[in-house]
C-alpha positions in Angstrom: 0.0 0.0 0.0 3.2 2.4 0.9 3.8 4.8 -2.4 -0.1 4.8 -3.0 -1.2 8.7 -3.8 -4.0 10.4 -2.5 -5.5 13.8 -2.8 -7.3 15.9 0.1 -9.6 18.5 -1.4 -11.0 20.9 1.5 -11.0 24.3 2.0 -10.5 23.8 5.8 -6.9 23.6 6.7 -7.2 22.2 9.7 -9.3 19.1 8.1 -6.9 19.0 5.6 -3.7 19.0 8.1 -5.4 16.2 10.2 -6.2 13.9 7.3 -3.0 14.6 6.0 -1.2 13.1 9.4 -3.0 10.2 9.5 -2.5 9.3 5.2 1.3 10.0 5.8 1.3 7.6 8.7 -0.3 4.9 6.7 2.3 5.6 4.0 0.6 6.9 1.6 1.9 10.3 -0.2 -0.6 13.1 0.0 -1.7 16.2 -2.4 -3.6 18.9 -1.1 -6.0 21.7 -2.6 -8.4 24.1 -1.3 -10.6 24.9 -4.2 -12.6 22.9 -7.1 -9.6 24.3 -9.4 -6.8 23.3 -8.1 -8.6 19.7 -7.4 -9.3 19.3 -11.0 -5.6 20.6 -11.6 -4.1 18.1 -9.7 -6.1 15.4 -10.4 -5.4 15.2 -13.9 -1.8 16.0 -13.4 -0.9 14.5 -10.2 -2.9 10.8 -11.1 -3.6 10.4 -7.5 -5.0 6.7 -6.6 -7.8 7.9 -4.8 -9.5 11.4 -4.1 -10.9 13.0 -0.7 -13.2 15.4 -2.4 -15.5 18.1 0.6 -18.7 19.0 -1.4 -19.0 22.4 -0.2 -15.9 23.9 -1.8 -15.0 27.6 -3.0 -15.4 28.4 -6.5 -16.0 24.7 -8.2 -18.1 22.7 -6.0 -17.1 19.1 -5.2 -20.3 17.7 -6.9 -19.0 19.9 -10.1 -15.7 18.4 -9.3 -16.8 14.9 -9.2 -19.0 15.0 -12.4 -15.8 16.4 -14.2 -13.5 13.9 -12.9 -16.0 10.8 -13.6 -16.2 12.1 -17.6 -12.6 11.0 -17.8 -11.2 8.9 -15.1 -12.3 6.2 -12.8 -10.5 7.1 -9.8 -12.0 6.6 -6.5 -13.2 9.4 -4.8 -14.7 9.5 -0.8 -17.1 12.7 -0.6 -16.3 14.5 2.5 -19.3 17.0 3.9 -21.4 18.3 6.4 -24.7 17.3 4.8 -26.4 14.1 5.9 -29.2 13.8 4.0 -30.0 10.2 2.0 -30.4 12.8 -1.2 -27.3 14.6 -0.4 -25.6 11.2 -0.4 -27.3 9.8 -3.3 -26.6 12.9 -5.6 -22.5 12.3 -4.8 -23.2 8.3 -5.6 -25.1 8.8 -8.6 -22.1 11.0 -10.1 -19.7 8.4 -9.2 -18.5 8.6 -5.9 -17.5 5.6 -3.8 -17.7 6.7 -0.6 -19.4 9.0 1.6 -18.1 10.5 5.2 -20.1 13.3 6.3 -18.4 16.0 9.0 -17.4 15.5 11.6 -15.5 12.5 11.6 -12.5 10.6 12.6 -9.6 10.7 10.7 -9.0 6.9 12.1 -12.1 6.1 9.9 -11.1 8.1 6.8 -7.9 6.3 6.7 -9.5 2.8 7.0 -11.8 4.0 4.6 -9.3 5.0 2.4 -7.5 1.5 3.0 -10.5 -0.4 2.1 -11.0 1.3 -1.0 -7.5 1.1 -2.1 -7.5 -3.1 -1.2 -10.2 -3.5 -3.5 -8.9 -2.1 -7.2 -6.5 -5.1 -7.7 -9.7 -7.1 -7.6 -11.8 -5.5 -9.2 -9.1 -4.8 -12.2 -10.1 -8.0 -14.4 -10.4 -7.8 -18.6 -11.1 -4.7 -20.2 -13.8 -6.4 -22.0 -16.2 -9.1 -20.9 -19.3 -10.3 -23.3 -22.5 -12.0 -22.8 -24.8 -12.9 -24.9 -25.1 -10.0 -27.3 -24.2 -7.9 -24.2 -20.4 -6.6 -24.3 -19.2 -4.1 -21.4 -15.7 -2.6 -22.3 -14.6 -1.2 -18.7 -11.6 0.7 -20.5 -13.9 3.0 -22.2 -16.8 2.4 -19.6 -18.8 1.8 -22.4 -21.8 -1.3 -22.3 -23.3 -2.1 -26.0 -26.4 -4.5 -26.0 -26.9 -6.1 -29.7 -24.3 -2.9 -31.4 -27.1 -0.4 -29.6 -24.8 1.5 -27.1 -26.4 1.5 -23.5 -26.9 4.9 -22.0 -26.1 4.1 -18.3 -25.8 6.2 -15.4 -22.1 5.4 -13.3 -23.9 3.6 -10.7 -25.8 1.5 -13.4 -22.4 0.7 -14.6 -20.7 0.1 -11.5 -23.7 -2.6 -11.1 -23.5 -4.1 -14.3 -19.9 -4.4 -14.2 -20.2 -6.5 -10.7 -23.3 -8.9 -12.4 -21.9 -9.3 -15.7 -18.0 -10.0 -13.9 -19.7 -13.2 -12.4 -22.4 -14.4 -14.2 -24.9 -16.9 -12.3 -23.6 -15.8 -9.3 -26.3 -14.5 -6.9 -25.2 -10.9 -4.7 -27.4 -9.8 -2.2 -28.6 -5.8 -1.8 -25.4 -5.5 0.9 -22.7 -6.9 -1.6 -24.0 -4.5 -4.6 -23.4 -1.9 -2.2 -20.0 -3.2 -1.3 -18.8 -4.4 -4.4 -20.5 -1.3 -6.9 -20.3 1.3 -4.6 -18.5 1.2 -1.6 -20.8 2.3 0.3 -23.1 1.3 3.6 -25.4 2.9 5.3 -28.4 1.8 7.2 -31.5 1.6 5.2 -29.7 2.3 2.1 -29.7 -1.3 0.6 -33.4 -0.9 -0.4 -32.0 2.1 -3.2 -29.9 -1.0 -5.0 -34.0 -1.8 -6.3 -34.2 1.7 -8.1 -31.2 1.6 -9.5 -31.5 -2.5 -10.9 -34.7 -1.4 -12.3 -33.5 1.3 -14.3 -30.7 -0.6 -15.5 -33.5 -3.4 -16.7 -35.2 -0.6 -18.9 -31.8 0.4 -20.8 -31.2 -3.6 -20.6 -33.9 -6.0 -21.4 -36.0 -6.2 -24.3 -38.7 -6.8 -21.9 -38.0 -5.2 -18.4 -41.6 -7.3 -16.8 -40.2 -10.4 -18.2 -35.7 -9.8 -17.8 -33.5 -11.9 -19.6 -30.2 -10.7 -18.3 -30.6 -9.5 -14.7 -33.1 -11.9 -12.9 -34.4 -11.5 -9.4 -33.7 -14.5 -6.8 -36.6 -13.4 -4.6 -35.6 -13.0 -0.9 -31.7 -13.0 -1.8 -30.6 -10.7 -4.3 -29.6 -10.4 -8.0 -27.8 -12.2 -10.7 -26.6 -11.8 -14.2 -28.3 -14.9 -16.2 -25.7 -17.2 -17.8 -26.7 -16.4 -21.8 -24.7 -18.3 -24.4 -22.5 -16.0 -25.5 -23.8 -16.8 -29.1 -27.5 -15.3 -28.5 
């Protein structure tokens, strides 16, 4: 994990001093900004491994940030704010986030956070391509084409799809979605994993009703249906 870069984006210096400490003691070597600017500056210079992105930031918010950032890279990012709202939460999700730690908060957690995060790329990191059926979902350019019709999906639809169609057959519960796609667990929060499978049905299935590709196992979870890869 030592060598591993991360960047602390928050206009508080304090926050950013104390998070700072506890990264540098975990190894890991840490940018800093203030503003949505310099954030995006150093992102795409700097190619930090992971990103600790405060919402409320001056200039460029950290939303704006994040929305940026996910057009052209897939690099983790842990939304750091005072807000504590499910709809606060979900907005950062739905634009790609991973993570969510709302103020205040102990800098022990964000740096087990940031651990956790980090542990789980090499796993994740499989082909760039996987295909099935007439399904094909190119991770590299974050790109899913059902039959040559490109999908239009949403990152956490993505993020989903990439998890089901990684393991076909296999069945994940609402709690391993939420681990696996998003990173991300909070009480009450598994039930939002149904929204989200649903939509991803209607850009999917020929027939969302009656799915062919993402089937419900009723009191468990979902799973991505094993289709020949010649159909």
């Amino acid at each position: 994990m030592t060598g591993k870069k991360v960047l602390v984006v928050d206009d508080d210096a304090k926050t950013v001093e104390l998070v700072k400490l506890y990264l540098n003691r975990d190894g890991y070597r840490v940018l800093t900004a203030s503003d949505g600017i310099e954030a995006l500056r150093l992102a795409r210079e700097g190619h930090p491994d992971l990103i600790v992105l405060d919402i409320m930031l001056p200039g460029v918010d950290g939303l704006t940030v994040c929305r940026a950032l996910r057009a052209e890279s897939d690099v983790p990012i842990i939304m750091l704010t005072a807000r504590t709202t499910d709809q606060d939460k979900l907005d950062g999700l739905d634009l790609g986030a991973d993570d969510y730690v709302t103020k205040p908060f102990s800098p022990r957690e964000m740096a087990a956070r940031v651990r956790a995060i980090l542990r789980r790329l090499p796993g994740e990191r499989g082909p760039d391509e996987i295909r099935c059926g007439g399904l094909i979902v190119n991770f590299a350019r974050h790109e899913a084409v059902l039959q040559g019709r490109p999908l239009n999906l949403t990152i956490v639809e993505f993020k989903l799809l990439g998890v089901l169609v990684r393991e076909p057959g296999r069945v994940f519960s609402r709690a391993e979605l939420i681990e696996k796609a998003l990173g991300y667990d909070f009480e009450g929060f598994d039930r939002t994993i149904d929204v989200h499978i649903l939509n991803l049905r209607r850009k999917l299935e020929p027939d969302p009703k009656n799915p062919r590709y993402i089937k419900t196992v009723y009191g468990v979870g979902y799973k991505l249906a094993e289709v020949n890869s010649g159909t």
